[in-house]
C-alpha positions as CSV (number, residue, x, y, z in Angstrom):
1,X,155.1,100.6,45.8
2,X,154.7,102.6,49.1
3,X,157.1,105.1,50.6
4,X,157.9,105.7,54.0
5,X,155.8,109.3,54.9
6,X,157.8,109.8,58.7
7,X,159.9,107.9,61.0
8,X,159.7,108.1,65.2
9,X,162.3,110.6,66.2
10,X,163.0,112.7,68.8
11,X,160.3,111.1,71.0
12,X,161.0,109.5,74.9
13,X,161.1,105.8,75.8
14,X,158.3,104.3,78.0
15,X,159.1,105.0,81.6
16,X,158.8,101.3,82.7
17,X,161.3,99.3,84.8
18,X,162.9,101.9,87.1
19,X,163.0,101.5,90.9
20,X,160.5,104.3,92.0
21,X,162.5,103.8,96.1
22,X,165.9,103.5,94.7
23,X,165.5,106.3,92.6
24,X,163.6,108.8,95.3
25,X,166.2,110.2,97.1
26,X,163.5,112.7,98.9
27,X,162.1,109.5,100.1
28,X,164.8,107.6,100.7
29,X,166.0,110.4,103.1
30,X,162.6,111.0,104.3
31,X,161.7,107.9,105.4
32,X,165.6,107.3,107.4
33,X,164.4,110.5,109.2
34,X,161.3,108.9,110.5
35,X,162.4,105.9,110.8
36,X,166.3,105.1,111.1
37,X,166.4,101.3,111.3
38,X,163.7,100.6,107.9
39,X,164.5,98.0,105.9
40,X,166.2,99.0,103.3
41,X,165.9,96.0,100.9
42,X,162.1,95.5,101.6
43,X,161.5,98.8,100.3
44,X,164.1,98.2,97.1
45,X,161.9,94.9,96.0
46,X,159.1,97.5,96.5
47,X,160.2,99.9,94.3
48,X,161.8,97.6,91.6
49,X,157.9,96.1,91.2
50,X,155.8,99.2,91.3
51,X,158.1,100.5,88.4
52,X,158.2,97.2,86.7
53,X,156.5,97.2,83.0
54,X,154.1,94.6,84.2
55,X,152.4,96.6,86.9
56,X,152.7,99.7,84.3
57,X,150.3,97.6,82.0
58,X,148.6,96.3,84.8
59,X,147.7,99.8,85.4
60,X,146.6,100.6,81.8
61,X,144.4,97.5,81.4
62,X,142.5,98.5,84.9
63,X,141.9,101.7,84.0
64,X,140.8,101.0,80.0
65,X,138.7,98.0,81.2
66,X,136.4,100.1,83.7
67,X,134.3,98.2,86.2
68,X,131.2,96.8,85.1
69,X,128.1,96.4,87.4
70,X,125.9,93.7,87.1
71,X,122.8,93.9,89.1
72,X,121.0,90.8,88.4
73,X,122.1,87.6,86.8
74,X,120.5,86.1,83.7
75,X,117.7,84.3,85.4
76,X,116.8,87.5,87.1
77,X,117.9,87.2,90.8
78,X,119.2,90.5,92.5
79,X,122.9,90.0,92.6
80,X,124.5,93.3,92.9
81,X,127.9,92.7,91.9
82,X,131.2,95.0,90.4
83,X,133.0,92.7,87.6
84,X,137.0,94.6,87.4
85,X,139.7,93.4,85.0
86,X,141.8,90.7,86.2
87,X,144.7,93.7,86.3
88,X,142.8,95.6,88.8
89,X,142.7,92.5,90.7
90,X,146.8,91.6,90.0
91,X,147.4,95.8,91.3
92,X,145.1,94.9,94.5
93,X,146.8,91.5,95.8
94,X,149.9,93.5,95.2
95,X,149.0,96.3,97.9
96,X,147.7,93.5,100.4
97,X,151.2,91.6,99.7
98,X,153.2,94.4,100.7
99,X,150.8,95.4,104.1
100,X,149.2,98.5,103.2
101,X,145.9,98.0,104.5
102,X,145.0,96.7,107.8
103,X,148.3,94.7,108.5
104,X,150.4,97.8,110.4
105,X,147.4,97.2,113.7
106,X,149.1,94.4,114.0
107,X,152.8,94.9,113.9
108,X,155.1,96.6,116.2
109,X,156.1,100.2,116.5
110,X,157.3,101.8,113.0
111,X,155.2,99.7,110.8
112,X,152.5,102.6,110.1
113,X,155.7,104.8,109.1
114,X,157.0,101.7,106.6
115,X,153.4,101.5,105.2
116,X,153.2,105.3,104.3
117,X,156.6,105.5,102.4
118,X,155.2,102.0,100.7
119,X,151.8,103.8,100.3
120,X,153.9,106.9,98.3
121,X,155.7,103.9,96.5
122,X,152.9,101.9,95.3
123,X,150.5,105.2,94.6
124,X,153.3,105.5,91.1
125,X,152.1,101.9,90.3
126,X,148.5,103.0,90.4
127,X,146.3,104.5,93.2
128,X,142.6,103.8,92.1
129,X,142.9,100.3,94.1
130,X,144.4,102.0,97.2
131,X,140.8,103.3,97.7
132,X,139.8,99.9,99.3
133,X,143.2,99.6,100.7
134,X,143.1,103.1,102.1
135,X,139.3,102.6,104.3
136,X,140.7,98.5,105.0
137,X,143.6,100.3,107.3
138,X,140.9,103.7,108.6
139,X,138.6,101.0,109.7
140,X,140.3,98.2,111.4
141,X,141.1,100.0,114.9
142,X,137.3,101.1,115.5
143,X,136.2,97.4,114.9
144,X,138.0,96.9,118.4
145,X,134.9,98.7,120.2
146,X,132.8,95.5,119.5
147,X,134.5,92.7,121.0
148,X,132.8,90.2,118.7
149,X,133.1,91.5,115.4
150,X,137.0,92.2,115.8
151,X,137.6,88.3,116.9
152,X,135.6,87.0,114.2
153,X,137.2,89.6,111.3
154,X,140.2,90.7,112.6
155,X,142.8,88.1,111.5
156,X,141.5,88.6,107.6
157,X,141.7,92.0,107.9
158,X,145.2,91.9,108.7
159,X,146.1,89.1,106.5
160,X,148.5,89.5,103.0
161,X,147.0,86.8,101.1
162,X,144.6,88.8,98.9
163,X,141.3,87.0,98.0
164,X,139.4,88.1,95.5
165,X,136.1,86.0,95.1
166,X,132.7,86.9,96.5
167,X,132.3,85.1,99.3
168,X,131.6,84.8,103.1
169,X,134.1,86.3,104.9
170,X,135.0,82.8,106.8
171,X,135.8,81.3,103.2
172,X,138.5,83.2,102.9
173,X,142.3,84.0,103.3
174,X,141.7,87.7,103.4
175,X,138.7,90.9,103.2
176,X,138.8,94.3,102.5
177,X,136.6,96.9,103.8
178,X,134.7,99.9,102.8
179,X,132.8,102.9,104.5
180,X,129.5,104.3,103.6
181,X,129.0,107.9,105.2
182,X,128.2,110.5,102.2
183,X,124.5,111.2,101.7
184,X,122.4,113.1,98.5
185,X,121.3,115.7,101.0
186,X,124.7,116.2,103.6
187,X,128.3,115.6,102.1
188,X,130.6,116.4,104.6
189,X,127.6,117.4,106.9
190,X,127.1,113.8,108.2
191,X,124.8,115.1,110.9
192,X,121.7,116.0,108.1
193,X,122.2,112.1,107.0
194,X,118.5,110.5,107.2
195,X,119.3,106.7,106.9
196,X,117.5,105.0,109.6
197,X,118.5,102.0,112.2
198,X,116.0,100.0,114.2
199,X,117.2,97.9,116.6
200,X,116.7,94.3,115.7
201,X,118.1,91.9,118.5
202,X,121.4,90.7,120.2
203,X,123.6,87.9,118.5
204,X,127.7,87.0,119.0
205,X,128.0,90.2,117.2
206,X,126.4,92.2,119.7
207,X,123.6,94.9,119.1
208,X,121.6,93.9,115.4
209,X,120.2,96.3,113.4
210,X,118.2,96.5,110.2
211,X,119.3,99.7,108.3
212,X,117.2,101.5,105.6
213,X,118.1,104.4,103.4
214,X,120.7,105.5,101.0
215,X,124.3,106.8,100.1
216,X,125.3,108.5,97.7
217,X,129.0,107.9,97.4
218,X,130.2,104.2,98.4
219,X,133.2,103.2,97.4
220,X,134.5,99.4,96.7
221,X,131.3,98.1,96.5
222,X,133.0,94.7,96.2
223,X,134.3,95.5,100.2
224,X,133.5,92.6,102.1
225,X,132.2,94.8,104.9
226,X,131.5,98.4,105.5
227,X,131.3,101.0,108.0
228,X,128.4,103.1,107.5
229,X,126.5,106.5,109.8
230,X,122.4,105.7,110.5
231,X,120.1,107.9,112.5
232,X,119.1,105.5,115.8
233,X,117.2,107.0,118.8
234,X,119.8,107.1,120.4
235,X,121.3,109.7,117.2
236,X,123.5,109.0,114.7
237,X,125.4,106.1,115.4
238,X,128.2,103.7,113.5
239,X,127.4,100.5,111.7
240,X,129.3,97.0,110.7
241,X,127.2,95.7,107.4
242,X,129.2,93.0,105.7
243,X,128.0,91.8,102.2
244,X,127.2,88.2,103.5
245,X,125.6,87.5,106.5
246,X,126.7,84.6,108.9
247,X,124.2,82.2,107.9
248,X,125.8,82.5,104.1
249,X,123.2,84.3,102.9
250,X,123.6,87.8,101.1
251,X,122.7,90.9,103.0
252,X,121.0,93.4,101.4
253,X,122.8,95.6,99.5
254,X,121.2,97.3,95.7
255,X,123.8,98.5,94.0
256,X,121.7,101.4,92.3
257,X,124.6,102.8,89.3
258,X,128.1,103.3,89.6
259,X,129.8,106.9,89.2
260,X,130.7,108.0,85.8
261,X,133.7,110.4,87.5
262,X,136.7,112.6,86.1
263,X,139.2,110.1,87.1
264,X,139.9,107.0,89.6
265,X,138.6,105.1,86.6
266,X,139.6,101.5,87.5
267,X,137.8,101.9,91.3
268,X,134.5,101.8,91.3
269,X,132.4,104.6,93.1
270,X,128.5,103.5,93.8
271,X,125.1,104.9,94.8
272,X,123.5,102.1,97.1
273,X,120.4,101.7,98.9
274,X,119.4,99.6,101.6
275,X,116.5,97.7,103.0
276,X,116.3,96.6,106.1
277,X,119.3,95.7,105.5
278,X,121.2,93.6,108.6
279,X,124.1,95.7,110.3
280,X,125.2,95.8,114.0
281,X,126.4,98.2,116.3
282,X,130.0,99.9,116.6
283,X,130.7,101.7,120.4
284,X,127.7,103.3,121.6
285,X,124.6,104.6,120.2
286,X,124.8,109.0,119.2
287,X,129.0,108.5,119.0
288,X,129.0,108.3,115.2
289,X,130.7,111.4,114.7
290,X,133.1,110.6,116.8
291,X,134.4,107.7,115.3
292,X,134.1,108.8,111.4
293,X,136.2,111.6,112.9
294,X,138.6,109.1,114.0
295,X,138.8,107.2,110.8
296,X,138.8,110.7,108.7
297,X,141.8,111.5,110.6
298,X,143.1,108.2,109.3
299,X,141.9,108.3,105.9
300,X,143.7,112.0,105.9
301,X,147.4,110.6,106.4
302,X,146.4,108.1,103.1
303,X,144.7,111.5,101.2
304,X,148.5,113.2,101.7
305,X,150.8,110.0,101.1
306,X,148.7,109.5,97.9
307,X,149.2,112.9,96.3
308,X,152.6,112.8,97.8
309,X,153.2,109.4,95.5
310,X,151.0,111.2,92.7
311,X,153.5,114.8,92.4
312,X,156.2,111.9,92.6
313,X,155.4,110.4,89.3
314,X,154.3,113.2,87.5
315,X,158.1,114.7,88.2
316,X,159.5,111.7,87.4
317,X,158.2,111.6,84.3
318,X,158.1,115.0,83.5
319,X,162.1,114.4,83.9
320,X,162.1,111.6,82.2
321,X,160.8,113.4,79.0
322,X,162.7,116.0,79.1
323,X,165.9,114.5,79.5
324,X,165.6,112.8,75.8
325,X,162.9,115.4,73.8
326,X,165.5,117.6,72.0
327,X,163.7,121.2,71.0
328,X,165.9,123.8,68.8
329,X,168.5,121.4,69.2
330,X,168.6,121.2,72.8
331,X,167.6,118.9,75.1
332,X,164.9,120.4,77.2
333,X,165.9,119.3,80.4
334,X,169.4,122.0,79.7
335,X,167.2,125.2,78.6
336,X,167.1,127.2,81.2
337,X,163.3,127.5,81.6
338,X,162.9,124.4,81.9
339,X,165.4,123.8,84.2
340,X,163.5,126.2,86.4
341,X,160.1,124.5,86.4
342,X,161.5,121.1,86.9
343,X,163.7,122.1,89.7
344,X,160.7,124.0,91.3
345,X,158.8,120.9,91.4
346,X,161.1,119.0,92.3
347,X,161.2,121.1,95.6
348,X,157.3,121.0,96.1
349,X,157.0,116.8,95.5
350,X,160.1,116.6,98.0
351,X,158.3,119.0,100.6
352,X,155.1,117.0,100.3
353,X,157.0,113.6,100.3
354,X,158.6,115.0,103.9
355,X,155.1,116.7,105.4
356,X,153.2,113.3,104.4
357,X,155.8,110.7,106.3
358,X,155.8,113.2,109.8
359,X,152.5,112.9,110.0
360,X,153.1,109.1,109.4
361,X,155.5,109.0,112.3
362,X,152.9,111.6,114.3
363,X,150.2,108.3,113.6
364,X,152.5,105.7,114.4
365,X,153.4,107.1,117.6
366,X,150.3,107.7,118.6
367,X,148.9,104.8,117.6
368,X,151.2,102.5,119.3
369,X,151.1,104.1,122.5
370,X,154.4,105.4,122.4
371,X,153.0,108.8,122.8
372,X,149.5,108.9,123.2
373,X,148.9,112.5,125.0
374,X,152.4,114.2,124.7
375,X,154.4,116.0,121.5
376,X,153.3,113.7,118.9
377,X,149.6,113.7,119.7
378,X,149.7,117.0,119.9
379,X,151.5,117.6,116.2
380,X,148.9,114.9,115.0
381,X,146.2,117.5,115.8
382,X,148.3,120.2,113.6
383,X,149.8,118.1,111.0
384,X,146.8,116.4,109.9
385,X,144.6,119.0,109.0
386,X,148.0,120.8,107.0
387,X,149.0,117.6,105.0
388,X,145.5,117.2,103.8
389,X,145.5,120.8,103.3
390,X,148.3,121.8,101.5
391,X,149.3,119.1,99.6
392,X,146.4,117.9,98.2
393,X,145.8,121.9,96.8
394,X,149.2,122.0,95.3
395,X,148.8,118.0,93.8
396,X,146.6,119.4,90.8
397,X,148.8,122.7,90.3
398,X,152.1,119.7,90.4
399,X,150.1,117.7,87.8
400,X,149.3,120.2,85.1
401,X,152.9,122.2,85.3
402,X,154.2,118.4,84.8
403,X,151.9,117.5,82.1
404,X,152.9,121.1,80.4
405,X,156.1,119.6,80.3
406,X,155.6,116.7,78.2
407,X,153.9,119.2,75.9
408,X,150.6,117.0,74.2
409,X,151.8,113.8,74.6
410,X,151.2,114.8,78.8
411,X,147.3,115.6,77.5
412,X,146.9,112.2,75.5
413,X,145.3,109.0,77.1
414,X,146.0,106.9,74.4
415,X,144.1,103.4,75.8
416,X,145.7,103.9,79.0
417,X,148.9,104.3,78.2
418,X,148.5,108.2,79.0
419,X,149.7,107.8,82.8
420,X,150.3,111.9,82.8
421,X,147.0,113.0,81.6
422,X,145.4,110.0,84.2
423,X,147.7,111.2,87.4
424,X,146.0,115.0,86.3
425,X,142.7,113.6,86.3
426,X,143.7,112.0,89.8
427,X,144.9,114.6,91.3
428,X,141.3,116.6,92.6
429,X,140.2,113.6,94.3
430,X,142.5,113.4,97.5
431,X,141.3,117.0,98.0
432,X,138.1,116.6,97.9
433,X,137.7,113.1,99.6
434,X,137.6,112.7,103.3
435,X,137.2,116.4,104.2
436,X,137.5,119.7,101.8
437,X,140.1,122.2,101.8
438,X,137.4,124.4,104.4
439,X,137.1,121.3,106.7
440,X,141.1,121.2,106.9
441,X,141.5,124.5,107.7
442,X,138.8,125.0,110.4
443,X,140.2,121.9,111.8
444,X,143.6,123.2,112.2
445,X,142.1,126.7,113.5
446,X,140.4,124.9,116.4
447,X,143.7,123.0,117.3
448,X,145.8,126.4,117.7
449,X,143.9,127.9,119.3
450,X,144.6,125.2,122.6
451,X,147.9,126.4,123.9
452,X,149.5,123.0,123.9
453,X,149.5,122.7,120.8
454,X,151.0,126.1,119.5
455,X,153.5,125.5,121.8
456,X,153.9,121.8,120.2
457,X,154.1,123.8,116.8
458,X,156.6,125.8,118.3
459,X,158.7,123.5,119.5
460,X,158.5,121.4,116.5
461,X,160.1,124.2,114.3
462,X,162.5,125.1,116.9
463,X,165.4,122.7,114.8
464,X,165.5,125.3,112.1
465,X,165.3,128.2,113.6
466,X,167.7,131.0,112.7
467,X,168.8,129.4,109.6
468,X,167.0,131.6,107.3
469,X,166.0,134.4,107.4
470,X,162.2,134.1,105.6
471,X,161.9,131.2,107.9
472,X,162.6,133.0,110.8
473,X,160.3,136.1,110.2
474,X,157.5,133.2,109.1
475,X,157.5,131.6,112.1
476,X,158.0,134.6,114.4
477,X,154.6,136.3,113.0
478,X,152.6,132.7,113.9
479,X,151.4,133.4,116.8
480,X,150.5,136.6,116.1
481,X,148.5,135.0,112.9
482,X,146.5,132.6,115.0
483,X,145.4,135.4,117.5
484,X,144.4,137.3,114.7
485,X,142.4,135.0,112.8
486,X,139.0,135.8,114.1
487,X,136.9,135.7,111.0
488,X,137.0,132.0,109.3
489,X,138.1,133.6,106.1
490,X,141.3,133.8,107.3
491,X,141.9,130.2,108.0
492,X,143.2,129.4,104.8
493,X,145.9,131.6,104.9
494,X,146.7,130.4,108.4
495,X,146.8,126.9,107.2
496,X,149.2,127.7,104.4
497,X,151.7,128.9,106.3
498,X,151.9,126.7,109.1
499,X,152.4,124.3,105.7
500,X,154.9,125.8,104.7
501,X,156.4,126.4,107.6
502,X,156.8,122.9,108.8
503,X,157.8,121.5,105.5
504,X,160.7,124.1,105.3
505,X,161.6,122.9,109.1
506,X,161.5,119.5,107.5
507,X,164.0,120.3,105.1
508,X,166.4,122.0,107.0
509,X,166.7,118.5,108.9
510,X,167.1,115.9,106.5
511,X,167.3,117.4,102.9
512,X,170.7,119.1,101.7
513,X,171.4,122.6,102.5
514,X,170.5,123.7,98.7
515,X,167.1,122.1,99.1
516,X,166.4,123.6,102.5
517,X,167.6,127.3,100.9
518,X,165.8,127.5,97.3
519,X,162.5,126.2,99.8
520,X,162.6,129.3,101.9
521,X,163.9,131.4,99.2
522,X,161.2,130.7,97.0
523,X,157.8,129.6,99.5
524,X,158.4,132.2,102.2
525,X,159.4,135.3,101.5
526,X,156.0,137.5,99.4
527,X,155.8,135.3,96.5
528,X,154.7,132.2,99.2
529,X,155.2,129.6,95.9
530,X,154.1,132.2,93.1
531,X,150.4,132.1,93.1
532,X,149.9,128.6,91.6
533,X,152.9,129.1,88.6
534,X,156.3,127.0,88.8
535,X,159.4,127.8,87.2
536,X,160.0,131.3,89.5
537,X,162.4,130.2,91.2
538,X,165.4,133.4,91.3
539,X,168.6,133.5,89.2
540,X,171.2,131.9,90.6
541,X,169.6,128.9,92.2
542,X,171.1,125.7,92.4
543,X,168.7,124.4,89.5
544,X,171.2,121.2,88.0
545,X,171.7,120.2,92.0
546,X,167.9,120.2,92.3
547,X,167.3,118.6,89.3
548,X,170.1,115.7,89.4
549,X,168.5,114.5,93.6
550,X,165.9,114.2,92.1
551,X,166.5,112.6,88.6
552,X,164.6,108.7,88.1
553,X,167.9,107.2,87.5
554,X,167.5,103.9,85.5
C-alpha cells in the first residue's frame, strides 16, 4: 500500500501562452512614440507566438540539446560543421519570418524602428539565435562597397524564407551572416590582430584574397558568409569569406573547438583558423576599422534591444510568480516589499525598453537618409554609446533582483525549463559583446566634447525640462560635467548620467506622469538607482500603479 508523502501547492503555472506585445504596455507606448502609424496587428501575431508554449519548449530543447561540432565525417574528410537541435532551427526561421535580420535595408523608412520593438519581442522567445540574426542585419549595408558581392548576395540576405541546409549560397531561398574580428592576442584592440591577407587575383567579386591566421571568438559558425579584419600591406583591411566558394567547393574554414560559455548555450561560439583560406575585399585596403566601427555601432542598437527584451521577461515573470506564490498567507505580489522591488523594476525594464527604441528611430533615420547629418545623426553619436552602456550594466543587476524573486525555483535549470536562471546567465553577454562598458564610455566622451552634439543633447532633453526638479538640476550640471571630465576615470560617471538623463526625458513624453515622477524621484536625485539594489523606491510611491502597467496580463 503506498501513501501520498506531499501534494503541489502553493506553486505558479508555467508562463506560456501570453502575448509578450499585448501585454507590454512600455512597449506598446514606446514603440507609437517612435513610430505613430506601426502596425498594430503585425506586432499582436508577433507577440501571441513568441509567448506561445511551443516556442517556450522550442527554447528549452535548443538550449538542453547544445550544439555539437563535428569536424570530420566518418571516412575522415575535413568537414567542419555545427549540428543544432531541430528547435534551434524552428526559433531561427522564426526571426527570419518576422524580418529581423537583413530585411529592414530593404524596406522603407520605419522598418528598422518595427524591427527593434520585434527584436525586444522575440529576445522573451529566446535570444541565443538572434546572434546570427543580429551580425545578418550589422553586415548587409557594408556589402554595398563591393558592387559584386551585394548583387550576387543581397536578395538572400534580405529574404524571409529561412534555409537551413549547408549549401552554396545560390541553392538557396535565404543566408545568414557572421563576423570574425576577435583575436587571442587583441579583443577589442582589433589593431594588434595578426591574421594575414595576400592578394590573390581579380574575379566578379572584385579583389581575391587568400587569408591565413586565426580568431578566437566566431560566432555562428554555420553563417553562410562572414566578415572578418586581416593585416594587408595596405593595413588592416575588411574581408567577405563565405563557407562555399563559387565553384561549389568548400572554402577553408577548421573549426578548431566550440566555446564552453556561462550562457547563450543554444548558439554556438567557435575558435577557427584559416588557411589560405579564399576571401575578397570590402572598400579599400587600411579602412577596416572604419567599417567594424560602423557595424559595431549597428550591432550596439541589437546589444541594447536585447537586454531591453531580456529585463522584459525576467519582470514578467518575476510578476508572474508573485502574483500566485502565497507567503505567510499573503500573496507576495501585496507585501509591501515586494511591491517595492517589482515596481522598481518595473521602472528600469520600461526606461531601457524607451532608451533602446530612440536609438532605433536615431538608426532608422539615419539610415534612410531622412536625416543623415542633422539632429538624429547627431543623437546617434550620443545615444549609442549610452544604450550599450547603461543598459546592458543594469541587465544583470535586473536579472538577479528578478530571479531573487522567484526565490530557488529563479536559481533552478531544471532541463531547460529554468528560463530565469538562463535569462541571468544571459544577461553579461550584451555587455561584454561588441564593445565593453570602457569602450562605451570613451565613445560617448569623444562625442560631447564636439559642440553639435551637446547642443543636440541639449535640445533633445529640452521636452522635459522644468518638470522635475532632480531632472532639472541633472541636466543643468551637464555641461559643466563634460568640461570637467578630463581624466578618463570620470567617463563612467558621465555616461550614467547622460543615461539617465535621457531615459527620464523619455518618460516624461510617452509614459504616465507616475512613471515619469517615481523615475526622477528615485534615479536622480543622490541615490542615482541605489547602488545596484531595487526595492528603494520612497514611501508613498505609486507602487500598485507601477506594478498593474506593467502586469503580463493573460
Amino acid at each position: 500500500m503506498s501513501h501520498a508523502t506531499h501534494e503541489v501547492l502553493n506553486q505558479s503555472t508555467p508562463f506560456v501562452d501570453v502575448n509578450l506585445f499585448d501585454t507590454d504596455a512600455g512597449l506598446r507606448d514606446a514603440l507609437r512614440f517612435n513610430l505613430p502609424d506601426y502596425d498594430a496587428a503585425r506586432f499582436s501575431a508577433l507577440g501571441a507566438e513568441a509567448g506561445s508554449a511551443e516556442m517556450v519548449e522550442h527554447a528549452r530543447l535548443a538550449n538542453h540539446h547544445a550544439p555539437v561540432l563535428r569536424t570530420h565525417d566518418r571516412f575522415g574528410h575535413r568537414v567542419d560543421q555545427v549540428e543544432f537541435h531541430l528547435s534551434y532551427h524552428a526559433l531561427l526561421g522564426a526571426a527570419l519570418r518576422h524580418g529581423l535580420h537583413g530585411t529592414p535595408w530593404s524596406r522603407p523608412a520605419g522598418a528598422h524602428i518595427e524591427r527593434a520593438a520585434a527584436f525586444i519581442v522575440s529576445t522573451q522567445a529566446e535570444p541565443s539565435v538572434l546572434c546570427p540574426v543580429s551580425m545578418s542585419y550589422a553586415v548587409t549595408p557594408a556589402l554595398r562597397a563591393n558592387a559584386g558581392l551585394h548583387a550576387a548576395w543581397q536578395s538572400r540576405i534580405v529574404s524571409t524564407r529561412y534555409d537551413a541546409r549547408f549549401a552554396p549560397f545560390e541553392q538557396k531561398t535565404a543566408v545568414t551572416l557572421g563576423m570574425g574580428m576577435t583575436e587571442k592576442q587583441g579583443g577589442s584592440d582589433v589593431r594588434a590582430n595578426t591574421t594575414r591577407a595576400d592578394f590573390d587575383g581579380d574575379d566578379a567579386w572584385g579583389r581575391r584574397y587568400a587569408i591565413t591566421g586565426h580568431k578566437w571568438f566566431m560566432s555562428a559558425p554555420m553563417c553562410d558568409a562572414f566578415l572578418i579584419l586581416a593585416q594587408t600591406a595596405g593595413g588592416l583591411s575588411c574581408f567577405f569569406l563565405p563557407r562555399w566558394l563559387p565553384d561549389g567547393s568548400l572554402n577553408v574554414l577548421r573549426i578548431q573547438r566550440l566555446k564552453h560559455k556561462l550562457g547563450n548555450h543554444a548558439n554556438a561560439s567557435s575558435e577557427v583558423e584559416f588557411d589560405r583560406s579564399t576571401a575578397w575585399l570590402i572598400g579599400d585596403e587600411g579602412r577596416g576599422v572604419p567599417q567594424i566601427l560602423a557595424m559595431g555601432a549597428i550591432t550596439r542598437l541589437d546589444c541594447a534591444l536585447g537586454t531591453a527584451g531580456l529585463m522584459r521577461h525576467a519582470l514578467a515573470l518575476a510578476l508572474h510568480h508573485t502574483a500566485q506564490r502565497k507567503a505567510f498567507g499573503t500573496r507576495l505580489i501585496e507585501q509591501p516589499m515586494m511591491k517595492n522591488v517589482l515596481a522598481d523594476l518595473a521602472l528600469e525594464s520600461e526606461a531601457a525598453t524607451a532608451l533602446a527604441l530612440r536609438l532605433a528611430r536615431a538608426v532608422d533615420r539615419t539610415e534612410s537618409a531622412q536625416d543623415a547629418s542633422g539632429h538624429e545623426a547627431l543623437m546617434r553619436r550620443v545615444l549609442t554609446p549610452i544604450a550599450k552602456f547603461w543598459i546592458c550594466k543594469r541587465g544583470s543587476l535586473v536579472g538577479q533582483e528578478a530571479m531573487e524573486c522567484l526565490g530557488g525555483n529563479g536559481y533552478v535549470e531544471e532541463q531547460g525549463e529554468g528560463v530565469m536562471a538562463r535569462i541571468y546567465r544571459e544577461m553579461p553577454l550584451n555587455s561584454i559583446w561588441e564593445g565593453a562598458g570602457n569602450i562605451m564610455a570613451l565613445d560617448l566622451l569623444r562625442a560631447l566634447r564636439t559642440g553639435p552634439v551637446a547642443d543636440a543633447l541639449m535640445h533633445e532633453l529640452a521636452p522635459a525640462r522644468g518638470a522635475h526638479a532632480a531632472f532639472d538640476r541633472l541636466i543643468a550640471g551637464l555641461p559643466a560635467q563634460v568640461d570637467a571630465v578630463r581624466e578618463e576615470v570620470d567617463a563612467r560617471r558621465l555616461a550614467r548620467d547622460v543615461a539617465l538623463a535621457v531615459q527620464a526625458a523619455l518618460l516624461r513624453q510617452h509614459a504616465p506622469r507616475d512613471v515619469f515622477d517615481t523615475y526622477c524621484d528615485s534615479r536622480l536625485g543622490d541615490e542615482r538607482g541605489g547602488g545596484g539594489a531595487f526595492g528603494l523606491l520612497r514611501a508613498g510611491a505609486p507602487l500598485d500603479a507601477l506594478i498593474a502597467r506593467a502586469a503580463p496580463r493573460h
